[in-house]
C-alpha positions as CSV (number, residue, x, y, z in Angstrom):
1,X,0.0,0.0,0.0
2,X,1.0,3.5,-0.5
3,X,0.9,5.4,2.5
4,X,1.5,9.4,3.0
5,X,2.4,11.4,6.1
6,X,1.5,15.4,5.1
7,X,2.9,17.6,7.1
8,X,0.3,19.3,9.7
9,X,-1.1,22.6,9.0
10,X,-3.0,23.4,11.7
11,X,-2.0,26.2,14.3
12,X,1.4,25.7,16.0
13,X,0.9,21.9,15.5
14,X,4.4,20.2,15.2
15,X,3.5,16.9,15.6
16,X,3.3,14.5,13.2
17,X,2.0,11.4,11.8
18,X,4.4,8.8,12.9
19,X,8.0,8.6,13.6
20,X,10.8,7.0,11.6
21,X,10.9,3.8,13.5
22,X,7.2,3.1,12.7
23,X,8.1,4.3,8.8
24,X,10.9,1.5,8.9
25,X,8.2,-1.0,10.6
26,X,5.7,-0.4,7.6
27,X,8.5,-0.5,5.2
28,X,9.4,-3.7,6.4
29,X,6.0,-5.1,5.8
30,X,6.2,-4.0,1.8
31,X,4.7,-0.9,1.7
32,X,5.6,2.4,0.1
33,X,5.8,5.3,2.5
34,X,5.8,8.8,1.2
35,X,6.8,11.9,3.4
36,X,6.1,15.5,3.1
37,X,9.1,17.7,3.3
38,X,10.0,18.3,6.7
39,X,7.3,17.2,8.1
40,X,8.9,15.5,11.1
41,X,10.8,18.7,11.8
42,X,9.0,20.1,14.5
43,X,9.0,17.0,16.4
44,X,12.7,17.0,15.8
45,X,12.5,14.2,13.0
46,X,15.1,15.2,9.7
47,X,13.9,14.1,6.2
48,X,17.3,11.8,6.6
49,X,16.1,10.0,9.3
50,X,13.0,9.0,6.9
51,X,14.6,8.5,4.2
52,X,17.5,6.4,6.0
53,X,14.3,4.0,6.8
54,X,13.3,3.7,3.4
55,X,11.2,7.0,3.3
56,X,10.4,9.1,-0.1
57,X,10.3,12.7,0.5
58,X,7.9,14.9,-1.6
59,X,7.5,18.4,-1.6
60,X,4.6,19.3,-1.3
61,X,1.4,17.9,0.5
62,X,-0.4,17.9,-2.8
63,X,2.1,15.1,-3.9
64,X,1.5,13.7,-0.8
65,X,-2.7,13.4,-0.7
66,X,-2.4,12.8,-4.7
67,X,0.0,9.6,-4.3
68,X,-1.1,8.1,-1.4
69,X,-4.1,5.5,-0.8
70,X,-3.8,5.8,3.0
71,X,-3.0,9.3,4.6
72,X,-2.0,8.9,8.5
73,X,-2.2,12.2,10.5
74,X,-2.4,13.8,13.9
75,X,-5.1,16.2,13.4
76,X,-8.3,16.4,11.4
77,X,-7.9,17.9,7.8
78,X,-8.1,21.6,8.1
79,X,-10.2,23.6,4.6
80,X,-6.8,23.8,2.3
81,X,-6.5,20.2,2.8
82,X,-10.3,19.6,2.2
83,X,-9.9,19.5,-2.0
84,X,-6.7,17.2,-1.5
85,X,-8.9,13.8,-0.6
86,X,-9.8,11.7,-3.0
87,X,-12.7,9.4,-3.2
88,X,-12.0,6.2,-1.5
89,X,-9.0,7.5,0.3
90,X,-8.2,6.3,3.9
91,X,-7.8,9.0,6.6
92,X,-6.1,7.6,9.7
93,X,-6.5,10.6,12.2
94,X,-8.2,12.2,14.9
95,X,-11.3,13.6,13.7
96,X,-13.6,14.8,16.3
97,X,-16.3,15.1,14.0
98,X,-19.4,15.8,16.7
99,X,-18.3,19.6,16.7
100,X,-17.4,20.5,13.5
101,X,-20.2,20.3,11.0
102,X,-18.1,22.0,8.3
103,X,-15.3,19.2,8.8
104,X,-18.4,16.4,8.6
105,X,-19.8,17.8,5.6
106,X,-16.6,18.0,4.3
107,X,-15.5,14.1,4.5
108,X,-19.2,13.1,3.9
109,X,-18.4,15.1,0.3
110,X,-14.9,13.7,0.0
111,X,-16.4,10.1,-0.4
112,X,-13.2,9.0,1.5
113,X,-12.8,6.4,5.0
114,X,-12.2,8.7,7.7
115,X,-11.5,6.4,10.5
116,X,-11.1,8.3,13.6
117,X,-8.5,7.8,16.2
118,X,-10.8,9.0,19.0
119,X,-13.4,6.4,18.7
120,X,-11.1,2.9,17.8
121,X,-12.6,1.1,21.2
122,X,-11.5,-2.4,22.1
123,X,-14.4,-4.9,23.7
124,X,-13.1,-3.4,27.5
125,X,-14.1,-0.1,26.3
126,X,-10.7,0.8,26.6
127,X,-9.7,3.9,23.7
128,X,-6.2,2.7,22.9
129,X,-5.2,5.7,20.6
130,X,-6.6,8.5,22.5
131,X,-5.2,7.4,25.7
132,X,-1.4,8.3,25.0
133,X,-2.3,12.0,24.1
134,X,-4.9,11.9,26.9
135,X,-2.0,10.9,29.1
136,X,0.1,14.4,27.7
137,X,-3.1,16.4,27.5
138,X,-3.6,16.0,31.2
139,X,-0.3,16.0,32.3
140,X,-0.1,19.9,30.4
141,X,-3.5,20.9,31.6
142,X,-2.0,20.8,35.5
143,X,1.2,22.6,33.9
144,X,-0.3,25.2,32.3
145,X,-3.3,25.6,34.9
146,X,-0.5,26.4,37.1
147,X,1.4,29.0,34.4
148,X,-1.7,30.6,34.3
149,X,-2.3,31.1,37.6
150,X,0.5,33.6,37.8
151,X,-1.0,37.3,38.4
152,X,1.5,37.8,35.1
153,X,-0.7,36.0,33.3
154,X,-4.0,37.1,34.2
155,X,-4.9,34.7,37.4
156,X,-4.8,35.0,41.0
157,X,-1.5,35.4,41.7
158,X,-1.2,32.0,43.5
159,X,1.7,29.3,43.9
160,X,0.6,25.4,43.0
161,X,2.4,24.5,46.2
162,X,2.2,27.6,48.6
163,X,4.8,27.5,50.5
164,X,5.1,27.6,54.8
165,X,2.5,29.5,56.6
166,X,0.4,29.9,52.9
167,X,-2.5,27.9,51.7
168,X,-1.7,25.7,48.6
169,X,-3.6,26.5,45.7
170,X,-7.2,24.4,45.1
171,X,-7.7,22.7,41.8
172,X,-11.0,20.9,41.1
173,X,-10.5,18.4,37.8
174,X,-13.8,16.9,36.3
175,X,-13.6,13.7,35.0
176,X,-12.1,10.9,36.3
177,X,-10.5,9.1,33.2
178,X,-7.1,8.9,31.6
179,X,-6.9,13.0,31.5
180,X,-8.1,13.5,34.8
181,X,-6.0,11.0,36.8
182,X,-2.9,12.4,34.5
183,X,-3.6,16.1,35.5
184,X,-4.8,15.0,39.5
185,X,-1.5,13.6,39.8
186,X,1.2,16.3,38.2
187,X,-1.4,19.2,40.2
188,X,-0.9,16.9,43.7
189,X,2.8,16.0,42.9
190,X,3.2,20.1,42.2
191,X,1.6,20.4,46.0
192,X,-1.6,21.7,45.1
193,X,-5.3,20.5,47.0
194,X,-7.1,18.4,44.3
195,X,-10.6,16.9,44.1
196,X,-11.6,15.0,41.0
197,X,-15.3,14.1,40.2
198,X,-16.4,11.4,38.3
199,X,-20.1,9.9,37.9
200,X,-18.8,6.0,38.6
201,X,-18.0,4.6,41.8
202,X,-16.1,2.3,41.1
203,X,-13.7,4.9,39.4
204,X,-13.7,7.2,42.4
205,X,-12.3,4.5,44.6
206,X,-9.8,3.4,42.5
207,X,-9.1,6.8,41.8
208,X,-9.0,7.1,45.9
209,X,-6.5,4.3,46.4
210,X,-4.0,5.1,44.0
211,X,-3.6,8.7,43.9
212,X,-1.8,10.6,46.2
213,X,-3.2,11.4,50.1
214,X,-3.5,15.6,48.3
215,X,-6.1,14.0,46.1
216,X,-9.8,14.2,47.2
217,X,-12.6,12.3,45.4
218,X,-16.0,13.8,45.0
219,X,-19.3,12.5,43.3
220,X,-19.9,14.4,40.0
221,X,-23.1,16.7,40.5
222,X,-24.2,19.9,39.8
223,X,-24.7,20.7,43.5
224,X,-21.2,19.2,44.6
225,X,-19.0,21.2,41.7
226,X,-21.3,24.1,42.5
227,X,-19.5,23.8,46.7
228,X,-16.6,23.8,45.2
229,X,-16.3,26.9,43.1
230,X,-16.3,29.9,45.3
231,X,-12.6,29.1,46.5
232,X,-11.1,27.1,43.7
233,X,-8.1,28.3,41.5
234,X,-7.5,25.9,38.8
235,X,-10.6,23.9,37.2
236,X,-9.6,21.5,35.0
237,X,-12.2,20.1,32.5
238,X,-12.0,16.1,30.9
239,X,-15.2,14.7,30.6
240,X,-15.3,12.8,27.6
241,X,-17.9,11.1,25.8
242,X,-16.8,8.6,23.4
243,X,-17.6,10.4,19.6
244,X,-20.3,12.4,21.0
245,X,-20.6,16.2,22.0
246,X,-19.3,17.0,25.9
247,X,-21.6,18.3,28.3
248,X,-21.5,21.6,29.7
249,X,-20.4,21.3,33.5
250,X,-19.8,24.8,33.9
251,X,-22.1,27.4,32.5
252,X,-21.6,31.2,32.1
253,X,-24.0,31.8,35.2
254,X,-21.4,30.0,37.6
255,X,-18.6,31.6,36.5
256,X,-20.2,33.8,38.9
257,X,-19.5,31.8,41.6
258,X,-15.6,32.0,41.4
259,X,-13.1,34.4,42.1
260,X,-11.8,36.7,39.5
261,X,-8.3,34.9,37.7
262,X,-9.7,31.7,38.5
263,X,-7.9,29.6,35.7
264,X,-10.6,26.7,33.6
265,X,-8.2,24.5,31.2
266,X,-10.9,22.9,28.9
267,X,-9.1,19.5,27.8
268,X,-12.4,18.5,26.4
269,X,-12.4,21.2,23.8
270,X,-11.8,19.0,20.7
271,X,-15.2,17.3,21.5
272,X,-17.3,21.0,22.5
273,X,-15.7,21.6,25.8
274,X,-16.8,21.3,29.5
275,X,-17.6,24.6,30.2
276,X,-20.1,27.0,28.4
277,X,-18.2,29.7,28.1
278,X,-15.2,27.7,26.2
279,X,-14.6,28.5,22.5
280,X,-11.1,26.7,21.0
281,X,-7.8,28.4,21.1
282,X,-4.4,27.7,20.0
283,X,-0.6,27.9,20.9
284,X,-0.4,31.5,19.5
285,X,-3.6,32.6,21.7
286,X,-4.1,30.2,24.3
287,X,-6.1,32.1,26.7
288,X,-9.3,34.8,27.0
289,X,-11.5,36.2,29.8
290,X,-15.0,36.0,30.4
291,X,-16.7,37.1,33.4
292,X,-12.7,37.9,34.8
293,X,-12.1,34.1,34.7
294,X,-9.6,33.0,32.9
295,X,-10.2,29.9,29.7
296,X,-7.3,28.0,28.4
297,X,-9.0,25.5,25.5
298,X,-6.0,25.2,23.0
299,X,-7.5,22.4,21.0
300,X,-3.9,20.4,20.7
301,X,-2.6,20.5,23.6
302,X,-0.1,17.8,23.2
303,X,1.1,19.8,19.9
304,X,3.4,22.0,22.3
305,X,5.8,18.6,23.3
306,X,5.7,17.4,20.0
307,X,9.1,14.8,20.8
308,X,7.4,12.9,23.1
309,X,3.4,13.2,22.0
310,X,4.6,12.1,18.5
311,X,6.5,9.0,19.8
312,X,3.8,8.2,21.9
313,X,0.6,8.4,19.5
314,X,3.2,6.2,17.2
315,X,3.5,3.7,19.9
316,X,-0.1,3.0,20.1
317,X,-1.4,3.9,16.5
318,X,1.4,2.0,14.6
319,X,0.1,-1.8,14.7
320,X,-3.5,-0.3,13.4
321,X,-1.6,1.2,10.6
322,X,0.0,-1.9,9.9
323,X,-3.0,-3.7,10.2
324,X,-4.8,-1.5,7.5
325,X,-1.9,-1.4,5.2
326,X,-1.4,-5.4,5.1
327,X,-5.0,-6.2,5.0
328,X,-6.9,-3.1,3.3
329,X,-9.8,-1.0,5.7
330,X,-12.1,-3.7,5.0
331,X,-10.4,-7.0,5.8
332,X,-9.0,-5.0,8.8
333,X,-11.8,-3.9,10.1
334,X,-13.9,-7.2,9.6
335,X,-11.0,-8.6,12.2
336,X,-10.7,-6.7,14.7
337,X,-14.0,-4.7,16.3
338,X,-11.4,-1.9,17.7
339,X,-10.9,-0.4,14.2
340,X,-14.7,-1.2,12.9
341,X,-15.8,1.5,15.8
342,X,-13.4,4.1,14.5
343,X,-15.0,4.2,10.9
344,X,-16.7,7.9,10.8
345,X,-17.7,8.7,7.9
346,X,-17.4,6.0,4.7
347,X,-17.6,7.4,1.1
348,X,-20.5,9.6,1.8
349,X,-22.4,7.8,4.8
350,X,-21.9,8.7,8.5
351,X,-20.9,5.4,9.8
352,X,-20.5,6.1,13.4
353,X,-23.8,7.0,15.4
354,X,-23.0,9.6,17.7
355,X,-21.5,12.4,15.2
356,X,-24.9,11.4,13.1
357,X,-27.1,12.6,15.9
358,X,-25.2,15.2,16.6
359,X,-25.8,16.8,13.3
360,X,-29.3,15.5,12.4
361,X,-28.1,13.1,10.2
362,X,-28.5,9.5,8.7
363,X,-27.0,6.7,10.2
364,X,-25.9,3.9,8.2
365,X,-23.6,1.2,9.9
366,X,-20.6,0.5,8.2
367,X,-20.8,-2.7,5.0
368,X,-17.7,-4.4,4.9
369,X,-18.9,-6.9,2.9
């Protein structure tokens, strides 16, 4: 198969595809991988280092799209790239299709596979490729709730960790999966008070024995985040719904409730975002006010450590893109349920239920036949 890694467009996003060592593991399976022109810069990959694997280079990403049957990304396809796709083409990528109609409409009218990272979901309802960049989004959100936080920088003026005599900062983090256990620990580790909510039980007590003594659990409900706000400094928001639209923990009205330069980090902001008042930002422009509160909803967070997100999305994405390159979408997806769950949109039906509803649309399950 012939297989293309474009270089990413989208704001300040550095990442890319997949590193050289997964190149050299497709190569060694027989297929043809083309590169864009230093497109593994910014994650501090040279075009020798593909090349040395048995890499093409091309210049542009036209050459890229046009030559290649499967296209693996980081990011969904941004409007320049939109007339690249061809018909039947595979799009390995995170799509987050459920709030972006323009991007949906788009890929419906490419008539290509778009098989989103996002929602590949394995029988444990585990999410295999979105937990490595969960695992870096939540790590950053503590960092840069923290950053943030500075009176510099528009927040309080408080220190993660206080220091002697001073109250620590409070961070609240909503959600209790891969995100929010990554950003509970680095805010705890950093000294800070933390209470993570969650709507399962079970979560919240394993949440409660492995994270640190700092770490509080609460029950996810309006009332309990609502007892929480008036002295918090850092909420931190990663509810996720699996290919569906977020819900709105926070609304505009309870920004009332906090303290001006509290700091929200809205992880969740690729999927609609946790708070109502969240609209996506990016490396360049990563924060606004409303209400004197402080948003941060960069919508590729892991974009700013491109090194390490890069080598970790190829760690987990790499035997699925081996798997569709030996056996064709089909075939692959007809053996393994994981990758049937990620098919989106398939020349020009929206395959995957939740972005349908979302957008009032029809739902037609994926034929592999």
């Amino acid at each position: 198969m012939r297989i293309g890694i474009p270089k990413e467009i989208k704001n300040n996003e550095n990442r890319v595809g997949m590193t050289p060592d997964g190149v050299a593991e497709l190569v060694r399976h027989g297929h043809e991988v083309f590169v864009q022109h230093t497109a593994g810069e910014g994650s501090g990959f040279s075009d020798d280092a593909y090349t040395q694997v048995g890499a093409q280079i091309l210049p542009t990403i036209a050459d890229v799209y046009d030559i290649a049957e499967m296209i693996v990304k980081v990011k969904e396809p941004i409007a320049p790239e939109y007339p690249l796709i061809k018909k039947g083409q595979l799009l390995f990528t995170y799509f987050h299709l459920a709030c972006d109609k323009s991007l949906t409409d788009a890929m419906i009218q490419s008539g290509a596979v778009c098989l989103a990272y996002e929602t590949v979901q394995t029988p444990d309802r585990r999410l295999p490729l979105l937990i490595p960049m969960s695992e870096v989004a939540g790590r950053m959100a503590a960092l840069n709730g923290a950053y943030y936080l500075q009176k510099t920088k528009g927040g309080k003026g408080k220190l993660m960790s206080g220091v002697p005599g001073v109250k620590r900062a409070k961070v609240l983090v909503l959600g209790g999966g891969i995100v929010g256990e990554a950003a509970a620990r680095v805010a705890a580790g950093m000294g800070a008070d933390v209470y993570i909510t969650d709507i399962s039980l079970p979560r919240l007590r394993q949440l409660e024995a492995d994270l640190p003594v700092n770490v509080h659990t609460l029950y996810s409900t309006e009332r309990n985040i609502r007892k929480e706000l008036a002295d918090v400094d850092i909420v931190i928001g990663s509810v996720l719904v699996p290919g569906d639209k977020t819900p709105h923990l926070i609304t505009r009205e309870m920004l009332k409730e906090m303290e001006p330069g509290t700091v929200l980090v809205d992880v969740a902001i690729d999927q609609g975002g946790c708070f109502e008042t969240s609209r996506p930002t990016t490396h360049s422009e990563p924060v606004y006010e409303v209400d004197g509160i402080v948003h941060y909803a960069v919508a590729n967070i892991p974009g700013a450590v491109p090194n390490t997100s890069t080598a970790a999305l190829t760690n987990a994405t790499l035997k699925y893109a081996v798997a569709l390159a030996d056996k064709g979408w089909k075939q692959a997806c007809k053996d393994d349920e994981a990758l049937y769950k990620g098919l989106n949109v398939v020349e020009g039906k929206v395959t995957y239920k939740a972005v349908a509803d979302v957008w009032g649309l029809p739902y037609e399950p994926a034929v592999l036949d």
